[in-house]
N, C-alpha and C positions, 0 to 999 in steps of 0.2 A: 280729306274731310275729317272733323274734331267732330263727332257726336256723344255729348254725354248725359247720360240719363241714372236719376238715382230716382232710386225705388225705397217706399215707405214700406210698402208690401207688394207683393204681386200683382195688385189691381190699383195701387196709386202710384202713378211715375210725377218727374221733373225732367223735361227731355227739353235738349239742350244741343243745336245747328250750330257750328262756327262757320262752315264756309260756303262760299258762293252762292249756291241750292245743292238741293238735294231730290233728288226724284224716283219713287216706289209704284210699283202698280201692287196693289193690296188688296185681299178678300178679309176682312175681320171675323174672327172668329165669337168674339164678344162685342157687344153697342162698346162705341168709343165715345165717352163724353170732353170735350176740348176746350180750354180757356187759352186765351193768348198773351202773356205777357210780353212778348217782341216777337217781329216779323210777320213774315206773309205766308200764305199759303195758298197757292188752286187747287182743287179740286176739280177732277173731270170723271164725269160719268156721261155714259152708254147716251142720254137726252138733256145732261145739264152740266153745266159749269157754275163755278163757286167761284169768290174767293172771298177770303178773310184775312183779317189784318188787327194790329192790335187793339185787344178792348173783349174780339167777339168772342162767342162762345156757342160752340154747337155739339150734335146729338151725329153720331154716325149708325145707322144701325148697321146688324152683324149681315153677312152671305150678301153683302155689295159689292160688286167690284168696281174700282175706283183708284184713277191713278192721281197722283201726290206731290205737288211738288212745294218744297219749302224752302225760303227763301230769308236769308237776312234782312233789314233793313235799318237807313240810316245809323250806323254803324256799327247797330244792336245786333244780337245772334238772334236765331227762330229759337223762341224759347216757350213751353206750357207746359200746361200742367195737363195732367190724362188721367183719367176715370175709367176703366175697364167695368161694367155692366155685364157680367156672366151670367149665363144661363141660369145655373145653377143658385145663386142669389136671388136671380127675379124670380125663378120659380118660389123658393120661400117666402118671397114678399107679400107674391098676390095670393098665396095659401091666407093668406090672413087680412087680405086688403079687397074690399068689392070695386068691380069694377063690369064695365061691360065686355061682356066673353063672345059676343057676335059684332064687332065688329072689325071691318076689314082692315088689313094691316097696309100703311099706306107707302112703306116703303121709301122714305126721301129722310135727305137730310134735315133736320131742324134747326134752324139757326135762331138764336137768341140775342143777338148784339151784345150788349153791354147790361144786362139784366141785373139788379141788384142784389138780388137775394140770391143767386147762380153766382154770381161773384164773390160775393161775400162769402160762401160755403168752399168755394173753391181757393182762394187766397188766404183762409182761414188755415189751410194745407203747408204753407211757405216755411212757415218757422219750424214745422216738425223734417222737412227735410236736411235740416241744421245737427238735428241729434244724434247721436253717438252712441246709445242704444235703438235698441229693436222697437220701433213703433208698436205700442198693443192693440191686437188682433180684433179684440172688444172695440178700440175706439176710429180703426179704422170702417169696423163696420158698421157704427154710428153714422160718421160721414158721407156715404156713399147711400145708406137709407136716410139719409137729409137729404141730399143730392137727388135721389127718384120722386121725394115728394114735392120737394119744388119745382121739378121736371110736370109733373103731375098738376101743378097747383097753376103755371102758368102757361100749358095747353095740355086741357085733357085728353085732346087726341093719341099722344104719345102713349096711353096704354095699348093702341091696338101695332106698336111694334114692342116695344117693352114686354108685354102679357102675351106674344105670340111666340109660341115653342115649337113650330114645325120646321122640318127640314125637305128642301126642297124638293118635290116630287117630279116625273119624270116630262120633260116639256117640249116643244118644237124646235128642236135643232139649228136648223135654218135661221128664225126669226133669232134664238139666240147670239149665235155667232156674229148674223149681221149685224147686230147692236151691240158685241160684247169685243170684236176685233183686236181693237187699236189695246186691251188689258194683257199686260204680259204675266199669264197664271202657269204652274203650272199642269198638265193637259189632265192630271187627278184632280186637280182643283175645277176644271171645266169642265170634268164628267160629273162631278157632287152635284155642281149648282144648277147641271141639267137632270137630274135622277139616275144618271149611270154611273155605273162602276167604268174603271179605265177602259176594259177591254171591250166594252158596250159602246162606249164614246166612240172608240176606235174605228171600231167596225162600222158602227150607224153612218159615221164621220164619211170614212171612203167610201160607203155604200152611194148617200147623197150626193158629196161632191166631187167625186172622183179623182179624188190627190190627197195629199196625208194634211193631218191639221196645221204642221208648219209651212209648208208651202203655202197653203191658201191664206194664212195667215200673214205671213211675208208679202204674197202678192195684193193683200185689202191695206195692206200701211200703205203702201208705195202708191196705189191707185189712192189714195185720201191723201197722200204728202203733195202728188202731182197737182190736185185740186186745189192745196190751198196755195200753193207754189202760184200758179198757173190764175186762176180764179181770184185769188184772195189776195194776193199780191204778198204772201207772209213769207219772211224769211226762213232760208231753212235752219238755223236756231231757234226759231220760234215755232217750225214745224215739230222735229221730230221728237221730240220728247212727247207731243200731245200724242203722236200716230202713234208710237208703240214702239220705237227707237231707246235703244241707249244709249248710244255712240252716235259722234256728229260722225267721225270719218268713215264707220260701216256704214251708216246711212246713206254717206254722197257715194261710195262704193257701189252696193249695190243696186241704188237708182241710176247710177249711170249706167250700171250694168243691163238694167231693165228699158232704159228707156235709150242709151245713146246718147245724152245727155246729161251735164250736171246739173244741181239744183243750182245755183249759182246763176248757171246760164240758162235757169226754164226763167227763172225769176229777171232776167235782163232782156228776153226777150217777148215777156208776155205784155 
């Protein structure tokens, strides 16, 4: 896999797919803002799926998890441009910008299509990835407070994730996992986004389910690959990457090992 990304500064990339896909399960630490200049991408969350393709343009916010897969097309590389949205930036913005500070944060992607003024601010970016000196500091952060007010200008809603600074507090275990399975994080990364620290996760974890978090985790892919195998008639290349697989041949591996059968053959004889 060729992936190249050049950076204007820290918070503006040009990232750059050469081969086939590419697939991440990702928590962002900052809102991701994303313009497409080639190829595809899915997106799969916990209650939705995505996909975008060239032209669109969306809003990721931060403490999502979310797996990625990016994809060539027609014989173009996955190619954008990326806007990192820090904490620490929108904190200074709304210092000085009104907005409404009660309302709820609604958590979802945004998607934009082909918006004009989003476009324009963001392709405006292209020619300075060309230069040869140091992009200035000053006029990157021009762009990117261009970028929040058009964000702003063409759905106000977007302040109530933009303007929200909290970190997540301590949540239902259970209900999380069952919905958050198929993200391959690591198990710090799944104690944060429930209110625990590692050893808190740990413990709550085997206390509830009574087996450690990779096991159970292991055994929710394979019970959702069997489904889709089995139910859904989908191949298993088109399963396992959605379950929580990285590898085609650990996946038929250990499904056969689970069930006595390959996917192959769940899918020939359903």
């Amino acid at each position: 896999m060729e992936h190249i990304s050049k950076y204007l500064t820290k918070d503006i990339k040009l990232s750059c797919y050469q081969d086939k896909l590419f697939k991440s399960d990702l928590m962002f630490d900052d809102h991701m803002l994303v313009w497409f200049i080639s190829g595809e991408t899915k997106i799969i969350q916990a209650e939705s799926t995505f996909d975008f393709k060239t032209g669109d343009i969306f809003l990721i916010p931060r403490n999502e998890l979310a797996t990625i897969i990016n994809y060539p097309k027609n014989g173009m590389p996955h190619k954008t441009v990326v806007m990192h949205l820090s904490t620490e930036r929108l904190k200074k913005f709304y210092e000085k910008t009104e907005h409404n500070k009660h309302t709820q944060s609604q958590h979802k992607i945004y998607r934009f299509s082909n918006h004009p003024l989003l476009k324009s601010c963001l392709a405006s970016l292209i020619p300075y990835f060309e230069l040869e000196t140091e992009f200035p500091a000053n006029l990157a952060s021009l762009k990117i407070e261009e970028a929040i007010n058009i964000l702003r200008l063409i759905d106000p809603s977007v302040d109530s994730v933009l303007a929200n600074f909290d970190i997540p507090g301590k949540i239902d275990l259970v209900d999380f996992m069952q919905r958050n399975f198929m993200f391959n994080m690591p198990m710090e990364k799944l104690g944060y986004l429930t209110g625990r620290s590692l050893s808190t996760f740990n413990r709550d974890f085997k206390k509830i389910f009574q087996t450690t978090p990779q096991k159970w985790l292991t055994n929710k892919r394979l019970e959702l690959a069997y489904y889709h195998l089995s139910e859904k008639k989908k191949k298993p290349t088109e399963v396992y990457l959605e379950v929580g697989f990285e590898d085609l041949s650990h996946f038929s591996f250990i499904f056969k090992k689970k069930y006595g059968i390959s996917p192959n053959q769940i899918l020939m004889n359903s």
